[in-house]
N, C-alpha and C positions, 0 to 999 in steps of 0.2 A: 229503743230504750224502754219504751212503755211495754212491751213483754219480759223486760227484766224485771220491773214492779209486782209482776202477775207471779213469779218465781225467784223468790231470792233466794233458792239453792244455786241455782242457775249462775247469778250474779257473782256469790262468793266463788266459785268455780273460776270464774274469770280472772276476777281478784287473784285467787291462786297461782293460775298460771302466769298470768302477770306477773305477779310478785318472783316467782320464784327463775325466771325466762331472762329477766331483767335486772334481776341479783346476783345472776352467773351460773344459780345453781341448777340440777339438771332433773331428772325424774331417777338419774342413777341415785341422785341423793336421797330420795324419800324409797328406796329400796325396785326401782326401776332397774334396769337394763338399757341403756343408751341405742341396742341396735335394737329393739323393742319400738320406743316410743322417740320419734323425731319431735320432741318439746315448744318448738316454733312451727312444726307443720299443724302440730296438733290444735295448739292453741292459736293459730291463726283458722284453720277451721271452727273454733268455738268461737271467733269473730263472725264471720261469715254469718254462724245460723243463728247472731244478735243482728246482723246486716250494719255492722260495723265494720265496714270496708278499709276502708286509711288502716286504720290501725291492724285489718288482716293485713295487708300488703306488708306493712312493716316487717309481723312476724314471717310471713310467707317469704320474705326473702334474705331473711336469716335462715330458712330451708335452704332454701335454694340455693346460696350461696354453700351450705354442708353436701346438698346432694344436688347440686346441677344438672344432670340427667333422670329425674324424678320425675316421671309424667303426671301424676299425681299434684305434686306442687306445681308443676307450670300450668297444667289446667284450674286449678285455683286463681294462682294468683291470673289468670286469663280473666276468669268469672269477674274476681272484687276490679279488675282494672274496668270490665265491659260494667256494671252493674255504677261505678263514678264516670261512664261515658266514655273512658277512655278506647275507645271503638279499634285503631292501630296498634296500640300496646297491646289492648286482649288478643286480638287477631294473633301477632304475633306469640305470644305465648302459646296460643291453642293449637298452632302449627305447631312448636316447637314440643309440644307433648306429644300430637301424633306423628313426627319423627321421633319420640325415642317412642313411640307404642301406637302402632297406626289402629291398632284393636281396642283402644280406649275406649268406652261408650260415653264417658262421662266428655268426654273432652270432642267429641263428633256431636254431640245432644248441645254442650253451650257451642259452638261454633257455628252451628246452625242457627242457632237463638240471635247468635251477633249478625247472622246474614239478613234476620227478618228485621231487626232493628235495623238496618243500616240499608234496608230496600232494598234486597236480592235475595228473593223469594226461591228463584229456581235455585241456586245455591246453598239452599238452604236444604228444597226439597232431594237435593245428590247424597247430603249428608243422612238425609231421611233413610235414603236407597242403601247408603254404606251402615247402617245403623241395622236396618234388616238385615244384609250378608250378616253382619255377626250373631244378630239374634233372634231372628226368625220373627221377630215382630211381638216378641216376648219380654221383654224385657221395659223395665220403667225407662230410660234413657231414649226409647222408640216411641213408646207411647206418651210423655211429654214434647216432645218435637212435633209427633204427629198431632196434636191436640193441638203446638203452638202456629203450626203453620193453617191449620185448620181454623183457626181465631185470626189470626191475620186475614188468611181468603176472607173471613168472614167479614170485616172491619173495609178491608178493600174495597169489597162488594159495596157495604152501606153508603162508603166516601163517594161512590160512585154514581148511586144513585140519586145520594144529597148533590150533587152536581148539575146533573140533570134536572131534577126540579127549581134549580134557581133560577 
């Protein structure tokens, strides 16, 4: 909430989509296109980057429920369930995006993140390996993973030696 303060364009944006998501009406109304702009994917991502989770979820799965085979939304709503801990539910959703799109980078980059959160480092590091085959180690999805497992080792490492001196 306190970077909504800093941006209250931001804010009303929200309010917007809010408002007009949960009034029934759609973006065809304000001169959109319905196969354009999915209204509940959209604005459950404008949840997301306030880190308004619950309430992503909500809209994310008024997506999901319109497009069910959506990689795109199943790896979201994956992120906002891992991001409130819910470490099974995201799992399962991040699977279920790469089954309908195993070339997802977005959905191989949090899937990985959940393996490091939840102590399965190598698993995490396979996802690193599948994240290369797609893009040569170019791409932001490769280099957040490789950065997050790289903080992990590094974290590992400290707990480790904080052990040893006790």
């Amino acid at each position: 909430m306190k970077n909504l303060v800093k941006i209250p364009h931001k804010w009303l944006y929200i309010c917007f989509i809010t408002a007009m998501t949960s009034s029934g009406a759609t973006f065809a109304d304000a001169g959109y296109k319905k196969q354009d702009i999915n209204e509940s994917y959209r604005s459950g991502r404008t949840f997301i980057k306030y880190e308004m989770y619950e309430d992503a979820l909500e809209r994310l799965q008024l997506a999901d429920n319109e497009e069910p085979n959506n990689a795109d939304i199943n790896n979201l709503l994956g992120f906002a369930h891992r991001k409130l801990g819910n470490f099974e539910v995201a799992h399962r959703y991040y699977a279920k995006a790469l089954r309908i799109d195993p070339r997802h980078r977005g959905a191989n980059e949090y899937l990985g993140e959940l393996y490091l959160q939840t102590g399965e480092p190598e698993k995490a590091q396979q996802q690193l390996v599948r994240l290369h085959k797609l893009c040569r180690a170019r791409c932001k999805e490769y280099k957040k993973l490789r950065d997050a497992i790289a903080a992990y080792n590094k974290n590992e490492a400290q707990s480790r030696r904080a052990k040893l001196t006790e």
